[in-house]
N, C-alpha and C positions, 0 to 999 in steps of 0.2 A: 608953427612955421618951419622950424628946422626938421620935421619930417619930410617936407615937402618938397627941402631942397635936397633933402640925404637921397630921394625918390628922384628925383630930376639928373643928379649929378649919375646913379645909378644906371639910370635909362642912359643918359646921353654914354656912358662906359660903354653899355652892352651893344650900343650902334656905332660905334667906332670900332669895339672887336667885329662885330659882324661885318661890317666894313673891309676890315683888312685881311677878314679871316675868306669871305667871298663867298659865292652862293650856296655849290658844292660842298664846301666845307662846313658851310651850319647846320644844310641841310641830312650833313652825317650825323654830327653831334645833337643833332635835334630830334632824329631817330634813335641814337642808341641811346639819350638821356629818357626817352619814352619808354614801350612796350617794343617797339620793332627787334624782331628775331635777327641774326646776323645773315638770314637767308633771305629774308624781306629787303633787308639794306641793300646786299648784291644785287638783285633783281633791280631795285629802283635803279643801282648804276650801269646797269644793262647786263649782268653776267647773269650765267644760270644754270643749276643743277650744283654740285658739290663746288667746283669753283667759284660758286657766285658766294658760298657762306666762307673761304678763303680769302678771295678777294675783300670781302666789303671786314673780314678781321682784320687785314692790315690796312684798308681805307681808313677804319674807325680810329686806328693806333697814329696813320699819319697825323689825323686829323687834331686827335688828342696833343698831338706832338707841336701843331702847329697852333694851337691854341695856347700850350703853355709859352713857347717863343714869343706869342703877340701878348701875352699879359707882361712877362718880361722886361717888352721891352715899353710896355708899357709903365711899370715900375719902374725902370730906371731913369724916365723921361720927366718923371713925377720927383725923381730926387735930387 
């Protein structure tokens, strides 16, 4: 049983970050955590040719950036 709730508490984490982190933003980190090229990523945010593999590296960087703030503060809420 206690795997089930380690699983549950896990799930309900990852939808609270997804949550606060928003659509855009998971939908980055859920491409670069894949196979998607950083030219693929631009493209899906509409840019294209050499700026779009520009663009979508500091997309990725924000995105990273806003994810460690949301776990953050999500550890400090836990303390």
């Amino acid at each position: 049983m206690p795997d089930a709730q380690a699983e549950l508490a896990r799930s309900m984490d990852v939808e609270r970050l997804r949550n606060a982190l928003g659509h855009k933003t998971c939908a980055i980190l859920d491409m670069a955590g894949a196979d998607s090229t950083l030219a693929e990523i631009g493209e899906f945010l509409g840019f294209g040719g050499q700026y779009a593999t520009r663009m979508a590296a500091r997309q990725v960087r924000a995105a990273v950036a806003a994810l460690n703030v949301a776990i953050g503060r999500d550890e400090q809420a836990a303390a």
